[in-house]
Each structure stands twice: as structure tokens, then as C-alpha cells.
C-alpha positions in Angstrom: -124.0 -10.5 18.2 -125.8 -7.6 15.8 -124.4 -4.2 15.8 -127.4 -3.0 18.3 -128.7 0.6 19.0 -128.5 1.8 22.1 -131.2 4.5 23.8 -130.6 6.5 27.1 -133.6 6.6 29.2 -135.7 10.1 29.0 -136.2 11.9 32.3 -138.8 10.3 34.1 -142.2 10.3 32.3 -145.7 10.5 32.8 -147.4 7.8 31.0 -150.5 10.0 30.1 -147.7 11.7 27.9 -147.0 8.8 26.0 -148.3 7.4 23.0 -151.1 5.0 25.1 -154.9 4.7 24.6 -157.3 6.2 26.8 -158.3 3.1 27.7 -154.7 2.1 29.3 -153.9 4.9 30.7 -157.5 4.2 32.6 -156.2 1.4 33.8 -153.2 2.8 34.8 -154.7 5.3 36.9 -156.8 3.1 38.8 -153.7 1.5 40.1 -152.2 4.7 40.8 -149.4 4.5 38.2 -149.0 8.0 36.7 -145.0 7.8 36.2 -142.8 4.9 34.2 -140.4 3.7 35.6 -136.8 3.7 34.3 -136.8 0.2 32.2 -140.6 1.3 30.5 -139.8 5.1 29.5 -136.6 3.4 27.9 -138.6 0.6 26.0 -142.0 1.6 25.6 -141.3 3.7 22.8 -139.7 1.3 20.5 -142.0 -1.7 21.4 -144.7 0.5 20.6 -143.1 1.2 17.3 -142.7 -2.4 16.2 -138.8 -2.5 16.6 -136.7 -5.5 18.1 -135.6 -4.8 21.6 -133.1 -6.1 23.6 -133.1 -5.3 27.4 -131.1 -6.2 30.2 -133.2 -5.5 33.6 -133.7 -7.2 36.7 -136.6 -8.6 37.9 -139.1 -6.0 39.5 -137.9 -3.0 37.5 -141.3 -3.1 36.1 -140.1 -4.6 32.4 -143.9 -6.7 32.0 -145.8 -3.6 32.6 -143.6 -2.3 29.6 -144.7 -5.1 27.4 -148.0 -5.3 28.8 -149.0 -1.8 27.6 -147.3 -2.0 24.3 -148.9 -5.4 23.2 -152.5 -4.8 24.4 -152.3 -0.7 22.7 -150.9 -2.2 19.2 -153.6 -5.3 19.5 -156.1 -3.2 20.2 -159.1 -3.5 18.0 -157.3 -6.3 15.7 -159.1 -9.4 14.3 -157.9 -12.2 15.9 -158.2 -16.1 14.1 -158.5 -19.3 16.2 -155.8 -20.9 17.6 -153.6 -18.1 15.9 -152.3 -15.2 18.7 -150.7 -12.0 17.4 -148.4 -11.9 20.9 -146.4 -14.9 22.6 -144.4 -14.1 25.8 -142.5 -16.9 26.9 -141.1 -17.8 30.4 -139.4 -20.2 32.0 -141.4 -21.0 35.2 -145.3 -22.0 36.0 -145.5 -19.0 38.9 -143.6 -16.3 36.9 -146.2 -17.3 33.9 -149.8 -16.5 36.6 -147.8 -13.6 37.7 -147.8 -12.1 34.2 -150.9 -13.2 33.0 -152.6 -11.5 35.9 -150.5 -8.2 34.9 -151.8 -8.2 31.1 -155.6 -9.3 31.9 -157.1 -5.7 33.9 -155.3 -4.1 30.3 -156.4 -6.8 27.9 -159.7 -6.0 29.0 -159.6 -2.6 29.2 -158.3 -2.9 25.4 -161.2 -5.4 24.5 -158.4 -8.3 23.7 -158.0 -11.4 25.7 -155.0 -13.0 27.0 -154.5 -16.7 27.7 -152.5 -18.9 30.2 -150.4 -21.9 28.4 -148.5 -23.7 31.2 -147.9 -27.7 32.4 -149.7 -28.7 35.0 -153.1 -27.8 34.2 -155.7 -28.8 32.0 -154.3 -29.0 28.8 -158.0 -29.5 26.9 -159.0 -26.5 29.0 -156.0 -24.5 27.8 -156.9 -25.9 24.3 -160.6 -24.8 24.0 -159.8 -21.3 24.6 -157.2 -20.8 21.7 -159.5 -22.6 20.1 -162.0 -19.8 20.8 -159.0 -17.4 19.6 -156.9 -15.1 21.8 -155.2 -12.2 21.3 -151.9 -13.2 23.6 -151.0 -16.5 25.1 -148.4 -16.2 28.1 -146.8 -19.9 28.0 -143.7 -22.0 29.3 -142.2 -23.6 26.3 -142.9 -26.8 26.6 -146.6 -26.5 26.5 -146.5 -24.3 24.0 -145.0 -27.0 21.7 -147.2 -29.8 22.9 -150.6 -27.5 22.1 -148.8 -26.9 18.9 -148.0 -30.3 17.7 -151.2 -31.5 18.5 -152.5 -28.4 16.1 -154.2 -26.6 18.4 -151.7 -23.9 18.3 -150.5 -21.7 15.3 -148.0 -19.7 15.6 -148.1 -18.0 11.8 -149.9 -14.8 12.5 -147.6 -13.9 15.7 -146.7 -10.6 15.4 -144.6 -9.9 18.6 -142.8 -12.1 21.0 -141.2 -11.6 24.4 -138.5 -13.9 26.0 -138.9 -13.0 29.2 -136.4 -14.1 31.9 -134.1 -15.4 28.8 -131.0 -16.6 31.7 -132.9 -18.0 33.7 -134.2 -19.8 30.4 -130.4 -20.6 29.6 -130.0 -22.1 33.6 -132.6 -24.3 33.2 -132.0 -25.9 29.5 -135.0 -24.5 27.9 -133.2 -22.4 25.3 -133.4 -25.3 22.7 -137.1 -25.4 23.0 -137.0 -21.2 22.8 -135.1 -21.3 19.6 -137.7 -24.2 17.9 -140.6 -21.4 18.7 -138.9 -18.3 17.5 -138.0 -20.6 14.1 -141.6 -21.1 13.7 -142.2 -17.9 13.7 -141.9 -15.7 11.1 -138.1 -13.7 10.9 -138.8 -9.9 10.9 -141.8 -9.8 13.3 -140.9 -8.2 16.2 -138.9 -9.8 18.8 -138.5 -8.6 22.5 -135.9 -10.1 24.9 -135.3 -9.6 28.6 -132.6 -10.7 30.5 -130.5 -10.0 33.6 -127.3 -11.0 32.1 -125.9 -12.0 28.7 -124.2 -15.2 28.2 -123.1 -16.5 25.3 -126.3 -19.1 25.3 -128.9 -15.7 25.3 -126.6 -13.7 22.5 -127.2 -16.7 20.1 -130.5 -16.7 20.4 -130.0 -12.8 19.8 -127.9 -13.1 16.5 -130.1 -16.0 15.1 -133.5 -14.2 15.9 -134.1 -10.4 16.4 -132.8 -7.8 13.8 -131.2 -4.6 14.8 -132.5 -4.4 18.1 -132.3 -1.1 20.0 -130.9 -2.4 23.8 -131.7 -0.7 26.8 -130.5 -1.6 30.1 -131.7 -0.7 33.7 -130.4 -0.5 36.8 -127.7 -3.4 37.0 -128.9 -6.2 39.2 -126.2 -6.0 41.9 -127.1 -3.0 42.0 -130.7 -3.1 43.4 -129.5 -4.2 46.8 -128.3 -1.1 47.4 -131.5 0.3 48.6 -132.3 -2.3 51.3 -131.4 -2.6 54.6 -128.9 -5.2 54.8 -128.5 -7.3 58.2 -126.5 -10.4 59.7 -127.3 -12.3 62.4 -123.9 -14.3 63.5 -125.8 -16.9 65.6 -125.8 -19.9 67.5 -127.2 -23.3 66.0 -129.3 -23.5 69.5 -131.0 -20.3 68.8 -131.8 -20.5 65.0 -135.2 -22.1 65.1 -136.5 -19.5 67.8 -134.6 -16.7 66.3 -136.8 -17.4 62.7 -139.7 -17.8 64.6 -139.5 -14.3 66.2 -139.0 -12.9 63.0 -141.9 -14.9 61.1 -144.1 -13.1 64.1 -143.1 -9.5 63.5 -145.3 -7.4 61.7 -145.7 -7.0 58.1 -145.2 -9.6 55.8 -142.0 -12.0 55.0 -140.8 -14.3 52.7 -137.6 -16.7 53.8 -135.9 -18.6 52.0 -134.3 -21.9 52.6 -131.8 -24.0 50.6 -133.5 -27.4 50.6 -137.7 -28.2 49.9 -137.1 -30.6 53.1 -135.9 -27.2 54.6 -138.8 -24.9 53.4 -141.5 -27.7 55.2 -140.0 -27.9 58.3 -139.7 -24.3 58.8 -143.1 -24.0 57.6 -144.2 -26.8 60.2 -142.0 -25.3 63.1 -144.1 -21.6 62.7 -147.0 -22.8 62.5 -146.8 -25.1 66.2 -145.2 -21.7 67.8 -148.7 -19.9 66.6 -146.8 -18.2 63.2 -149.4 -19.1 60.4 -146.9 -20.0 57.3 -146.5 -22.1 53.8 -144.0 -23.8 52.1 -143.8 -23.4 48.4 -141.0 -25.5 46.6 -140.8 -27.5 43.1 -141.9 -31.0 44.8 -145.3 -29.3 45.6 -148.3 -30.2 43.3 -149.3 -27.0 41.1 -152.6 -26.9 42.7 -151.1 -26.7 46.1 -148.4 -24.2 44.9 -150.8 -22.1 43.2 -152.9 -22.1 46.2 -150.2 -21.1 48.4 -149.4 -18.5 46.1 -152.7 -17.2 46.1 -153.0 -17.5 49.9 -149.9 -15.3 50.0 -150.6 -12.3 47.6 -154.0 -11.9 49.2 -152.7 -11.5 52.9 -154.4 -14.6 54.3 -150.8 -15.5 56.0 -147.8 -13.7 56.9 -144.9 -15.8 56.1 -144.0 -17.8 53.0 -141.1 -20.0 53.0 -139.4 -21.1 50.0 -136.9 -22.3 48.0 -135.1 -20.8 44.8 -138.5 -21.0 43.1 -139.5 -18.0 44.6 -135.9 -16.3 43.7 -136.9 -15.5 40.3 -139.1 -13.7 38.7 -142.3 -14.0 41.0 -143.8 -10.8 42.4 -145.4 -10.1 45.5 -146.8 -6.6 46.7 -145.4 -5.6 50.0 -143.1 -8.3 51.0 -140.8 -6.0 54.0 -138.7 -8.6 54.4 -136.7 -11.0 52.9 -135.1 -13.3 55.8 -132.1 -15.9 54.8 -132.9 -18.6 56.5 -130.3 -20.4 54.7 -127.4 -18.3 53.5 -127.2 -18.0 49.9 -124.8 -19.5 48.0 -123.0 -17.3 45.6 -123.8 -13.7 44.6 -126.5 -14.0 42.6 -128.5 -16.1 44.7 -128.3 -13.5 47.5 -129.0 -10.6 44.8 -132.5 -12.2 43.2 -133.6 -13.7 47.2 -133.3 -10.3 48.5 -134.7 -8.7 45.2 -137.7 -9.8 46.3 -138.1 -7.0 49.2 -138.0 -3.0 48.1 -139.9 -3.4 45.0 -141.0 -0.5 42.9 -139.2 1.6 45.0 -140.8 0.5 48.3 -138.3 0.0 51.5 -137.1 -3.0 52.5 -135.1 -5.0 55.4 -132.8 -8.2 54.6 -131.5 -10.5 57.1 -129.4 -13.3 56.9 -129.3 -16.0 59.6 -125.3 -17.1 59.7 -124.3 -19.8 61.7 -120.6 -19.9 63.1 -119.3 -21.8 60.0 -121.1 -19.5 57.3 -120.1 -16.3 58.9 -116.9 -16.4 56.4 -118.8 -17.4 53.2 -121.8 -14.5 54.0 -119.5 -11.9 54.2 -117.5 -12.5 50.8 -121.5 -12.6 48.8 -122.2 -9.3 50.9 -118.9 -7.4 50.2 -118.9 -9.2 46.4 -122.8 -7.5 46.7 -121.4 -3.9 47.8 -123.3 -3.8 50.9 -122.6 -3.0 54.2 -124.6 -4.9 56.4 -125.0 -4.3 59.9 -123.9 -7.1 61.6 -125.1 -8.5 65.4 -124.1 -11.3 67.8 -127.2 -13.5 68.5 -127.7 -15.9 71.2 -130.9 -15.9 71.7 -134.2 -15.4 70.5 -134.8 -12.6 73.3 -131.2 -10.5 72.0 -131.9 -6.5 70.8 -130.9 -7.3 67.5 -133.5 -9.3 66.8 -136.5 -6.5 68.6 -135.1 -3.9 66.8 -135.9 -5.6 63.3 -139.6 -6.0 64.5 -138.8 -9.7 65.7 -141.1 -10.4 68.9 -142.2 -14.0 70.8 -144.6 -16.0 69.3 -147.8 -17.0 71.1 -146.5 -20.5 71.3 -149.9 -21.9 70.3 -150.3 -23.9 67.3 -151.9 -21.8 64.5 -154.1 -23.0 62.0 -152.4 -24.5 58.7 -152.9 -22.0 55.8 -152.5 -24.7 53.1 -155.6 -26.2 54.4 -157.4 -23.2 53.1 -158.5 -22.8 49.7 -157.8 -19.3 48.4 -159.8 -17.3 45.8 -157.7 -17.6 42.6 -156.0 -21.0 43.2 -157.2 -24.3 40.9 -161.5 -25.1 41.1 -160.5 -28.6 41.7 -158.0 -28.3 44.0 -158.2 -31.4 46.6 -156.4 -30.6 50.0 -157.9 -33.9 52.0 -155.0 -35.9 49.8 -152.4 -34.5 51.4 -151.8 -35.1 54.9 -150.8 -33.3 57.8 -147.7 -33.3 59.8 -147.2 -35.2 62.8 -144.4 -35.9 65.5 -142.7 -38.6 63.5 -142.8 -36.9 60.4 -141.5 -33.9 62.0 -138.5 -35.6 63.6 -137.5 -37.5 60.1 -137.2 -33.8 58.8 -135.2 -32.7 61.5 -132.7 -36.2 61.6 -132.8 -35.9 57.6 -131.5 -31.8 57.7 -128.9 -33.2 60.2 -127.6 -35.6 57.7 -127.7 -33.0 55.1 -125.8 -30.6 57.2 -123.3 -33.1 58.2 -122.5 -34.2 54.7 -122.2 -30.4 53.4 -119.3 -29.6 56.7 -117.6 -33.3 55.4 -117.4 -32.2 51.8 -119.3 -35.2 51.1 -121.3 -36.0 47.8 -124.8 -36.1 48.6 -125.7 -37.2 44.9 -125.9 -41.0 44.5 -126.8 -41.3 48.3 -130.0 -42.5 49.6 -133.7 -41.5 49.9 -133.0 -38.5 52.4 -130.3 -37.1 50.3 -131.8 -37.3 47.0 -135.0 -35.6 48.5 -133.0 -32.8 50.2 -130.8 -31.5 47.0 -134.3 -31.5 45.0 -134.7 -27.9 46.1 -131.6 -26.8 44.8 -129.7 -25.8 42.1 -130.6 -26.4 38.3 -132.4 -29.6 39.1 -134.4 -28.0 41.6 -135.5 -25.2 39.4 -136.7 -27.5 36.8 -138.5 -29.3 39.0 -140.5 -25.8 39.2 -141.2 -25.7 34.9 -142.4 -29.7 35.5 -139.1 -31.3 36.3 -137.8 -30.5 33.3 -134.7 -28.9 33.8 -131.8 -31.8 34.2 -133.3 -33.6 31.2 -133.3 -30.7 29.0 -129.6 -30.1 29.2 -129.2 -34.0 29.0 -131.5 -35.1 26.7 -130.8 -37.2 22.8 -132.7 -36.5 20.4 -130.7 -33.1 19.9 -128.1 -35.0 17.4 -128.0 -33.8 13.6 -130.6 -30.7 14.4 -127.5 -27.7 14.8 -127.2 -27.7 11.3 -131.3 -26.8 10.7 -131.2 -24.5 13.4 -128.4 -22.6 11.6 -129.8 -22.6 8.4 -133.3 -22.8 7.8 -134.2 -24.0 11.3 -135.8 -27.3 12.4 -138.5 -29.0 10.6 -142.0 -28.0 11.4 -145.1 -29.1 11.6 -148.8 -27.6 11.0 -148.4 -23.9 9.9 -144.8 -23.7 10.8 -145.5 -25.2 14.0 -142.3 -26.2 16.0 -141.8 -29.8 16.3 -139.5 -32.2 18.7 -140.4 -35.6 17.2 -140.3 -37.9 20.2 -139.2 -35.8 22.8 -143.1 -35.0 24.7 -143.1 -33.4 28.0 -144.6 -30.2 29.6 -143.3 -27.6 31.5 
């Protein structure tokens, strides 16, 4: 790795004394943003002077406003050429690339520039008309980057600052190999951002091979964010989880729980709503309209409760999500640290709870010790227990509540057809409940679930690095996997792989989207 430059953070900082535009700082004052937070004071400086910079920051320490405002104020007022951008950012997930997009566009506009969306599962002619029109950024997962580009509708020879955003979560699910064919098409001494929680020896290559001197700044460690939550564990009976969630998906205020399976995520989903709890499932198995409309649904308030699987760990931003409820306990540390990241945001307050049943009492309290959190624990037996009122929990009206996915949310897909999917019914509902038996039975057995039948396969498809593929367009287990790959290390090292129109990366036959 380079012999980098590191910068301590300045006290904190207005932003109207920073080098920004009128026209930003606007912006920034309509949304009641006056100070930056410790990650932008740190960067903004060198990104807006051109340099290479290499940060290690969590999600939600404010890291795309940072870019945001240093690519739209050097853009600003630039010719731009069709199908040519002057900024890529790249990430690894479809949600994680709306989120940002809908971060640059209020500043892209303020700064006359336009920004573009470049992800699988939507229209790829669509996407392809307006680079064609030319745009000043294009916010894209990787692999639809390269299939715009070696269909020539993309150039990437005028680029003049990219951002790897999320590059570890990149390196869990494969896409690194794709990341390194788009920063060899583009030209070496441009400038070169890359964000990252951690540093494995998968995101420092891609540092030595690509940016040049960078200055690094790093944030508040990771683990560390936890610390200002409200940490809490509920040791309770497997007779009184499903009314114990459902008293907590009534409280006040919004949640987000998370569950290990997608099988999981529906049937927690489906068990709210009968008790009156209106509340989505979003997973990797979903359609990206459906996802995107639940999304949508979400941010805007239209329901309480969203219940999810890893997809939702990384990355994804939500305004006042109060609590972060552990439906299923996490796995390992980092799990737990990027679930719960999702609550006290920004400096906002937040509550944690993790549901523990008798067997994961053990395994929760090594992830919270290993996250150096005291949580206060409680005995739970019931749904009607102190513990559970004193975290805002209360009874559900017991009536069935409307489904929310039925709704079609401002912001989700113009097309978007929710007549194809149907509804749950009894049956349906008691396959989930015999297939999470199964599951459960298998996991205290120490059996393998891979290579079982259709109820295991479906339940291990929310989880893991599989599972989180499934979220970039089921692309993560081939791209650690896949041929092709034989005979290219040396081009990468030297001169890079071959490329195609205007030094457009190229992957022969290996076509797919993320």
C-alpha cells in the first residue's frame, strides 16, 4: 500500500466557511445543515482540491454528502459531452445506489449539472437515452456500468473523479474484479476517492494499483458508533416471540427489524399486519419494483415497520428510524454493528433490542461484549412483561391492517404492477411457519442446509454473501466463482485488461447486471 498522508479533522466547521458555492450552501440551508460533520470537514478539503482520498468511515457518518458537495461545486458550470460523465461513484447495491442519487440530485440542480442512475433491474434503454443526452455524474453498480459501456453507450475517457463507495462490502460480494476493469479504463492520475469501513487486503490492492498518494482520513471507527444507542436484550420464551415483535412493531415511531432469512422477513411482515401492525418485507428475492416501492413506502412514513434482511444492513439510509429491533440475533460482530447502525443516525438517539431465545442468550452476549456495550438485559415471558412497555411496546389492535405493498408510493417504478403478486393466505402462511421450523431445527442439529430441498435452499437465500448478491441482481456467488478470470492477472498488473470503445472496460463473455 502507498505511503499515504494522513489529515486530523479541524474543529467542527461551518460549511458557509468553506470553500462551497452559493448555490450549495443554499441548498444546504434549506435542509438545515449549517455544521459538517466529522468525516466531511476531514475530506472536503482535499476532494475539493483534486487529490486522491482514501477514507475509512462507517455508514451514516455523512461521507456521500462529502462527495456530493465536492463533485457538483468542481462540475459546476463544465461542458459536459454525451455519453461521457466527468464523475462516477460506484456501489455495490441497487438501494444504496437510489439512496445516493437522491442525495446528489437537490445539489446537481442547484449547481445546474445533472446526475444519472445506472443500476440492473431497470430499463437499460431508459438509462441509455439519458447518457446519451449527456450527464454530468452517473451513480452506478458495476455491472451495468460495463454492460452500457460495452454496448458504447458509455465512455468513461473524460471521467475526472471517481468514488468507490462501500469498497468492503464491494470485496464481500465479488465485485472487486469488475471495480478494477472500470478504474483501468479510466485514465491513472484523475482523481480517485475510496470509502470503506475496513481494509482488507482485497480493498488495499485496489488502493496500490489505482489512487496516487492519497491523503486518508478516518472517522469514528465502526464499533464504535454503537456506543450512543440504547442497547437492550430481551431473554425470552419461544411462545412469546411472535407477540413480543408485535408489541414492539405497534409502539410509536418508526422501526426497522431485521431477520436472518427472506422466508423470515415475509412472515414477520404477514404476522403484523393480521394483528393490525401495517408492515413490509424487503429482501434480495423481491422484484426491484416491489423493493423500490417498499422503500419508497418506508422513507415517506406511509408505514411504520419495515422488516428486512442483511439488505437493509448496509449502506441504506433512512431518516428517523428509533429503532432497530433484532428479530433474529445477529451473527457475528459486524452484523450486529451495521443492523443497529441503522438507528441514531446523524447524531439522532436511538434504542436497539435484540429478541434472544434461550439458546442464543450465550452467542448475543459474546457480539455485545465483543461490541463494548452494556445492554440492559430483561426476562420476557410475555408480551404483556414491563420490559417490553417501557421500550414503547403496547398491544396491537388485533385487526388485520391494510397491506402496504399493495400501495403504490410516489417515487417507486411508473410501471410497477402489484395485481401479479399475490396475497397471503392461511396455507401459505403455515408453509412459512413449518418451513422456519425446519430451518430452526437444522441450525440446533448442526445440520447442512445447503444441498437440501426447496424449503432450505429458499431460507439461506437471505443470508450471507449469496444473499447479498442476490440484492446487486444475484450476482454475488457467481462473481467469486466465475471462469473467464484465467490469464487476465497479468493485464491487470501491467497495463490492465483489454478495452473496448474509448477505453471502455470489457469482460468478453461474461454479461450480466447488477
Amino acid at each position: 500500500m502507498p505511503k499515504a498522508r494522513s489529515r486530523s479533522a479541524p474543529r467542527s466547521q461551518r460549511f458557509e466557511d468553506m470553500p462551497l458555492p452559493d448555490e450549495l450552501l443554499g441548498v444546504l440551508a434549506e435542509q438545515g445543515l449549517d455544521r459538517a460533520f466529522e468525516i466531511q470537514e476531514a475530506i472536503l478539503p482535499d476532494a475539493l482540491a483534486g487529490r486522491d482520498v482514501l477514507a475509512r468511515a462507517e455508514t451514516g457518518s455523512g461521507k456521500t454528502l462529502a462527495f456530493t458537495l465536492a463533485m457538483t461545486a468542481r462540475f459546476r458550470g463544465r461542458k459536459v459531452h454525451r455519453r461521457r460523465p466527468l464523475g462516477v461513484v460506484l456501489v455495490p447495491t441497487r438501494e444504496l445506489a437510489v439512496q445516493v442519487v437522491d442525495t446528489i440530485h437537490p445539489y446537481a440542480r442547484a449547481a445546474g449539472i445533472r446526475s444519472q442512475l445506472v443500476a440492473g433491474g431497470m430499463n437499460i434503454d431508459k438509462q441509455a437515452d439519458a447518457l446519451a443526452r449527456g450527464v454530468e455524474i452517473i451513480v452506478a453498480t458495476p455491472g451495468r456500468l460495463i454492460d452500457l459501456a460495452e454496448r458504447g453507450q458509455l465512455m468513461l475517457d473524460r471521467v475526472e473523479t471517481t468514488v468507490v463507495d462501500e469498497a468492503d462490502h464491494m470485496a464481500d460480494l465479488g465485485f472487486l474484479p469488475d471495480v478494477r476493469d472500470i478504474l483501468a479504463a479510466i485514465e491513472m492520475g484523475t482523481q480517485k476517492m475510496l470509502f470503506s469501513a475496513t481494509l482488507d487486503d482485497q480493498v488495499e490492492a485496489i488502493v496500490d494499483a489505482f489512487l496516487v498518494d492519497p491523503v486518508t482520513h478516518e472517522s469514528t471507527p465502526v464499533a464504535a458508533a454503537v456506543a450512543t444507542m440504547d442497547h437492550h436484550v430481551l431473554a425470552i420464551e419461544p411462545s412469546a416471540k411472535r407477540a413480543v415483535t408485535a408489541h414492539l412493531g405497534a409502539r410509536q415511531g418508526r422501526t426497522l427489524m431485521f431477520t436472518r432469512t427472506q422466508l423470515g422477513a415475509e412472515r414477520v411482515a404477514q404476522e403484523l399486519v393480521e394483528v393490525g401492525v401495517r408492515a413490509a418485507a424487503l429482501h434480495g428475492n423481491k422484484q426491484q419494483g416491489l423493493r423500490t416501492n417498499v422503500l419508497a413506502g418506508f422513507r415517506q412514513g406511509a408505514f411504520p415497520v419495515l422488516v428486512a434482511t442483511e439488505v437493509a444492513a448496509r449502506g441504506l439510509h433512512v431518516d428517523d428510524v428509533t429503532m432497530v429491533v433484532h428479530v433474529d440475533p445477529a451473527a457475528d460482530l459486524k452484523e450486529y454493528v451495521h443492523r443497529s447502525g441503522r438507528t441514531a443516525r446523524a447524531g439522532a438517539e436511538g434504542t436497539v433490542v435484540t429478541l434472544a431465545l434461550p439458546h442464543q442468550t450465550s452467542s448475543t452476549r459474546t457480539i455485545t461484549a465483543a461490541a463494548e456495550v452494556e445492554p440492559v438485559w430483561a426476562d420476557v415471558a410475555e408480551a404483556s412483561d414491563p420490559a417490553v412497555a417501557e421500550l414503547g411496546g403496547r398491544e396491537p389492535s388485533g385487526e388485520p391492517a391494510d397491506d402496504p405493498t399493495q400501495t403504490k408510493y410516489k417515487g417507486a417504478p411508473r410501471k410497477l404492477n402489484l395485481r401479479q403478486r399475490g396475497g397471503a393466505d392461511a396455507r401459505r402462511a403455515q408453509e412459512r411457519r413449518e418451513n422456519e421450523e425446519r430451518r430452526a431445527g437444522w441450525e440446533e442439529t448442526g445440520q447442512d442446509q445447503r444441498g437440501r430441498g426447496g424449503a432450505g435452499r429458499s431460507t439461506r437465500g437471505g443470508r450471507g454473501r449469496a444473499g447479498a448478491g442476490s440484492t446487486a441482481g444475484g450476482r454475488g456467488a457467481q462473481a467469486r466463482g466465475r471462469g473467464g478470470r484465467g490469464g487476465t492477472g497479468a493485464a491487470r498488473g501491467g497495463k490492465g485488461r483489454g478495452r473496448g470503445r474509448s477505453g471502455a472496460p470489457t469482460r468478453g463473455s461474461r454479461r450480466r447486471s447488477s
